[in-house]
PADOZA-313522 format. One line per 5 residues: number of its first residue (from 1); their letters; for each residue y negated, z, x of N, C-alpha, C. Coordinates in steps of 0.001 Angstrom, whole numbers, plus 500000, padded with zeros to 6 digits. Atoms other than C-alpha are relative to their C-alpha. Example, Ala and Ser with C-alpha at 12.3 -4.5 7.8 and 13.67 -1.06 7.14 Angstrom:
1) AS) 501190/500000/500890/504500/507800/512300/498800/500000/500900; 501190/499940/499180/501060/507140/513670/498910/500730/499230
This chain:
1) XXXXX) 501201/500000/500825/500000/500000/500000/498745/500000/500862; 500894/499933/499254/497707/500829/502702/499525/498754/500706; 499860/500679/499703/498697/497877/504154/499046/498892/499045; 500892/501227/500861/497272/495434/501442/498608/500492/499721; 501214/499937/500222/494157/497272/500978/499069/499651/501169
6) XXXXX) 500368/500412/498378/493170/496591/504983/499762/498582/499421; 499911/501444/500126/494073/493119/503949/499189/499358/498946; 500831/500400/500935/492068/492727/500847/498498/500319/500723; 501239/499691/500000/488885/494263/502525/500016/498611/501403; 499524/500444/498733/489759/492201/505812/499569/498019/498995
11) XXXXX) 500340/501090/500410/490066/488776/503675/498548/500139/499035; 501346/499745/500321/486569/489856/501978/499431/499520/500878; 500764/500582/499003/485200/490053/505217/499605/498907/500536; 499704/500969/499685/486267/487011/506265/499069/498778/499209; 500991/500810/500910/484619/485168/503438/498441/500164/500102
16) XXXXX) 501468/499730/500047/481542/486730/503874/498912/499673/501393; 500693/500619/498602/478559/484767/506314/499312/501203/500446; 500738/498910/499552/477785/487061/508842/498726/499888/500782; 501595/500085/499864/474497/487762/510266/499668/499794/501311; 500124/499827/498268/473077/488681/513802/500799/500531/500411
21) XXXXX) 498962/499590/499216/475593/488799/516099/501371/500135/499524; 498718/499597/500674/478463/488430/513907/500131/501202/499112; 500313/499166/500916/477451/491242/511883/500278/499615/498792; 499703/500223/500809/478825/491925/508821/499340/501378/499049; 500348/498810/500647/476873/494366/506218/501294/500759/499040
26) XXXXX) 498596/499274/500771/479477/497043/504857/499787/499337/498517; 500049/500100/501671/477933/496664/501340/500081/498504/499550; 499733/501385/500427/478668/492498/501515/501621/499927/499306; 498296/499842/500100/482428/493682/501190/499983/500891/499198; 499871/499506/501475/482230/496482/499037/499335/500044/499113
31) XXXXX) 500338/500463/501426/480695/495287/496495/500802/499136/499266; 499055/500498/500612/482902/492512/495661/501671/500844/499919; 499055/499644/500412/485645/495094/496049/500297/500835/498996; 499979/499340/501044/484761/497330/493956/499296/499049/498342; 500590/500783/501249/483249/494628/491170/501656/499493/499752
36) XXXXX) 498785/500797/499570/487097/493278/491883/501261/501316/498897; 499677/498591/500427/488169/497013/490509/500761/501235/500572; 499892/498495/498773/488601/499059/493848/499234/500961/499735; 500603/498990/500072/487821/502013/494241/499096/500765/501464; 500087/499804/498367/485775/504080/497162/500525/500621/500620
41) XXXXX) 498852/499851/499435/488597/505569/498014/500903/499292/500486; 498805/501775/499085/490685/502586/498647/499045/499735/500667; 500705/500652/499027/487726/501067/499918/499883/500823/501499; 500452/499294/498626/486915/503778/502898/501699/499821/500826; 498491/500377/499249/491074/503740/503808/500237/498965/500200
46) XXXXX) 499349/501200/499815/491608/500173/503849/498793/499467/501428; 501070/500568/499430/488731/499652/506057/500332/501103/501727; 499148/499195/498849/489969/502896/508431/501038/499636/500614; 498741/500633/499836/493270/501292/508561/499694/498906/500873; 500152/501424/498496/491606/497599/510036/498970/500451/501155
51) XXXXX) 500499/499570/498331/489600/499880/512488/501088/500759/500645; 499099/499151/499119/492567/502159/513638/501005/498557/500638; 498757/500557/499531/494616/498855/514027/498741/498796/500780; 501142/501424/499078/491604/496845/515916/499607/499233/499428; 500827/501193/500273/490562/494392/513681/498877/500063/499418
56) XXXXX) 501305/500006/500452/487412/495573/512473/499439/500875/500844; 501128/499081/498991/484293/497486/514869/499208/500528/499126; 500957/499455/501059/482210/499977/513017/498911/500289/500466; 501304/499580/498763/478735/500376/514806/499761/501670/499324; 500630/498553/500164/477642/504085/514606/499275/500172/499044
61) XXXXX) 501049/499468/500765/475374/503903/512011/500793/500162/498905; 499331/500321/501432/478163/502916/509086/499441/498435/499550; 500591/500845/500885/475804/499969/508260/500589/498343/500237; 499327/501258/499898/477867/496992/509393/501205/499833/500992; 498531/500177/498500/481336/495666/511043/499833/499027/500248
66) XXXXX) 500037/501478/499493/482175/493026/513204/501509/499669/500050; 498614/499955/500026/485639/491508/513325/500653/500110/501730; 499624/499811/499042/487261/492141/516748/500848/498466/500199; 499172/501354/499928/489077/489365/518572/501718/500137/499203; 498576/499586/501146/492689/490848/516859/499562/499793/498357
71) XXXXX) 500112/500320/501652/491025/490673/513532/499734/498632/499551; 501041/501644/499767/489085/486975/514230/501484/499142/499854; 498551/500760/500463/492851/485969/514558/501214/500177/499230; 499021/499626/501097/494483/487006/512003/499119/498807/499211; 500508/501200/501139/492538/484022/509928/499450/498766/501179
76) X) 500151/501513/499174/492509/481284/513093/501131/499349/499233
């Protein structure tokens, strides 16, 4: 289960054009996940899950990820 929620926020990301520097704003992704009918509970674990396993970078502030080269290829 954990597993597909990584993967749902993960293919979000993916869809979504990122900004400076590959920047991705958190709230570009959860919003469509929760409009989708996640919750922010799923949302904060599925998103812990693709940073504990490398494919997403969280900058310090919370306010945006970037995809790591392990995450960038999971959708080459």
């Amino acid at each position: 289960m954990v597993k597909t929620r990584s993967s749902h926020r993960l293919k979000i990301a993916n869809g979504v054009e990122a900004v400076i520097d590959g920047r991705i704003y958190i709230e570009r992704i959860n919003a469509p996940f929760l409009a989708a009918g996640g919750s922010g509970d799923d949302f904060r674990a599925g998103i812990a899950r693709a940073i504990a396993q490398g494919w997403l970078w969280r900058h310090e502030s919370g306010t945006y990820l970037k995809f790591t080269e392990a995450g960038a290829a999971l959708f080459a």
